[in-house]
C-alpha positions in Angstrom: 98.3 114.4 93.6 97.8 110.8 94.5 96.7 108.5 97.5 100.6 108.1 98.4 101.7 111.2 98.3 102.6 112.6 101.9 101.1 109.6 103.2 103.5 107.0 102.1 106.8 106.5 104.2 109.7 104.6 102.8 113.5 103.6 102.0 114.8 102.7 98.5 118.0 100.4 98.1 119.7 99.4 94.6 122.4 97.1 94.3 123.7 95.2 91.7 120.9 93.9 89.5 118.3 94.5 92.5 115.8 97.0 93.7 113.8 97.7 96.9 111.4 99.6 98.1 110.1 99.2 102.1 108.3 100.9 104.4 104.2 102.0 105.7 101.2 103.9 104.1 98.1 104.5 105.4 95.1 102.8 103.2 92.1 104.0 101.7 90.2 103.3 104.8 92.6 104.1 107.3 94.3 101.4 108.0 98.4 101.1 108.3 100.1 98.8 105.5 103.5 97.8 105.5 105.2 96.6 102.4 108.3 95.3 101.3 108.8 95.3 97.4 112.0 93.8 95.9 112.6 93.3 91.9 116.0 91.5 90.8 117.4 90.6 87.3 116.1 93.5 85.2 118.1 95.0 82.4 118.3 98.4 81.6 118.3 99.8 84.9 116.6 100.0 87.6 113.9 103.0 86.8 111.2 101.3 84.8 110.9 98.7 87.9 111.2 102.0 90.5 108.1 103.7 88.6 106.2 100.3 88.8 107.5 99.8 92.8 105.5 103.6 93.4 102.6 102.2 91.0 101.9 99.6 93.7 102.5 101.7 96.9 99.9 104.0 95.3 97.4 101.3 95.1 98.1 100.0 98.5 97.4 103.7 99.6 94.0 103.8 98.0 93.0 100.1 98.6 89.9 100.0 100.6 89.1 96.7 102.5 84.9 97.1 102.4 85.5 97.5 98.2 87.7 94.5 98.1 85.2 92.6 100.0 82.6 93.6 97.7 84.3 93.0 94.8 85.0 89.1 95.8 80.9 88.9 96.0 
């Protein structure tokens, strides 16, 4: 039910003390974005920093250049 979902394309990795998250989404306004999120040093475990790594990819995926530009004005 959000921007990312069957649009977002990507590869997890954990490894001691660090978590990834790469791969490509389609944005708001159709343009492809690639990103590359790593988190290291968290405590815990890793699955409060994986919810926040799919927080972001769903904002890249509804991110809208023209509304950013906007926005700056």
């Amino acid at each position: 039910g959000t921007p990312s979902q069957y649009n977002a394309h990507g590869k997890t990795g954990t490894l001691n003390g660090v978590t990834a998250l790469a791969g490509y989404v389609t944005t708001g306004d159709g343009q492809l974005a690639a990103y590359f999120i790593t988190m290291q040093h968290y405590r815990g475990g890793p699955w409060a920093y994986k919810r926040d790594q799919n927080e972001i990819v769903q904002a890249l995926a509804g991110f809208k250049y023209k509304e950013y530009e906007t926005a700056k004005e």
